[in-house]
N, C-alpha and C positions, 0 to 999 in steps of 0.2 A: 745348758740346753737340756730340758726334758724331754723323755721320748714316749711317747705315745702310741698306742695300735690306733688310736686315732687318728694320727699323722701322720700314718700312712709307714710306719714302721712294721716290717714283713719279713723273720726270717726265711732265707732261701730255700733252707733244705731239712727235709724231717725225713729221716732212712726210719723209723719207725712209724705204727699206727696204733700202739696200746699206750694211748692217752688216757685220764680217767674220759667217763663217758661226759662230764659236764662241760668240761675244758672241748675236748674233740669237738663237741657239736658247736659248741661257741667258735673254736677255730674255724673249723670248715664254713660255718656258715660266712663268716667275715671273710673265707677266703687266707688266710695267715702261712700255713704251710705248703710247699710242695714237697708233694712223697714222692719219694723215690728209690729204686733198688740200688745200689753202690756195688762195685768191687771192690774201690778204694775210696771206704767213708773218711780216711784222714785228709785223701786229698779234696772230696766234698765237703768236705767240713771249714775245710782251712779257705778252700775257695767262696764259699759262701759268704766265710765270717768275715774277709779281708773285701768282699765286695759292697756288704751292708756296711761296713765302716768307712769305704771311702765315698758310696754311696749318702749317705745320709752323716757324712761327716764325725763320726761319733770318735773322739781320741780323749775324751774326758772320763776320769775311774770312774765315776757311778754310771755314764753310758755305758760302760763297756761292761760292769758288772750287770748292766741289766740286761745285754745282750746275751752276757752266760746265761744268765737267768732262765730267759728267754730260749734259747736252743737244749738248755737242761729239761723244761718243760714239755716242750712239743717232741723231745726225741726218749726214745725205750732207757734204758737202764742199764741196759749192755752196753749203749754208744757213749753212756758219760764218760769214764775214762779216756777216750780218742778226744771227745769237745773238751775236758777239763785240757790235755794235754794241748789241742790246738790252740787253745784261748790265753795257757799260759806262754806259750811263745810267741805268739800274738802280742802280749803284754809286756814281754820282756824286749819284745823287738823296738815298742812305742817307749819305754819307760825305764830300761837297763834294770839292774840288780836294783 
């Protein structure tokens, strides 16, 4: 299964907005993120990413690595650590040790 922003593939949630400027505009214009303010971006993070996967099916390692991808790009620098953390127990949930 490949996944495409063509195909209607849309992370749920971007707690930041310092994208480079090419990528943002390209986002926003397609529509790709919703921003939003968090209290608890682990628990936005974890709910988003477990709904785009059962959402659009994704349980294969390259989807899923390109979901990290994907929420690595559209969210700040500060939030990786919380999404690398989500993603890998995410991973470890679908795939054990």
């Amino acid at each position: 299964m490949h996944i495409d922003f063509d195909d209607g593939f849309r992370p749920l949630v971007s707690i930041s907005s310092s994208l480079s400027s090419s990528l943002s505009a390209n986002l926003r214009k397609e529509g790709f993120a919703v921003e939003k303010r968090s209290s608890d971006p682990y628990k936005d993070f974890r709910g988003s990413m477990v709904e785009m996967i059962v959402e659009k099916q994704i349980f294969g390692a390259t989807e899923l690595e390109h979901l990290l991808r994907s929420y690595l790009a559209l969210n700040d620098l500060r939030h990786h650590p919380i999404i690398v953390q989500v993603f890998s127990e995410i991973w470890e949930a679908l795939f054990g040790n």
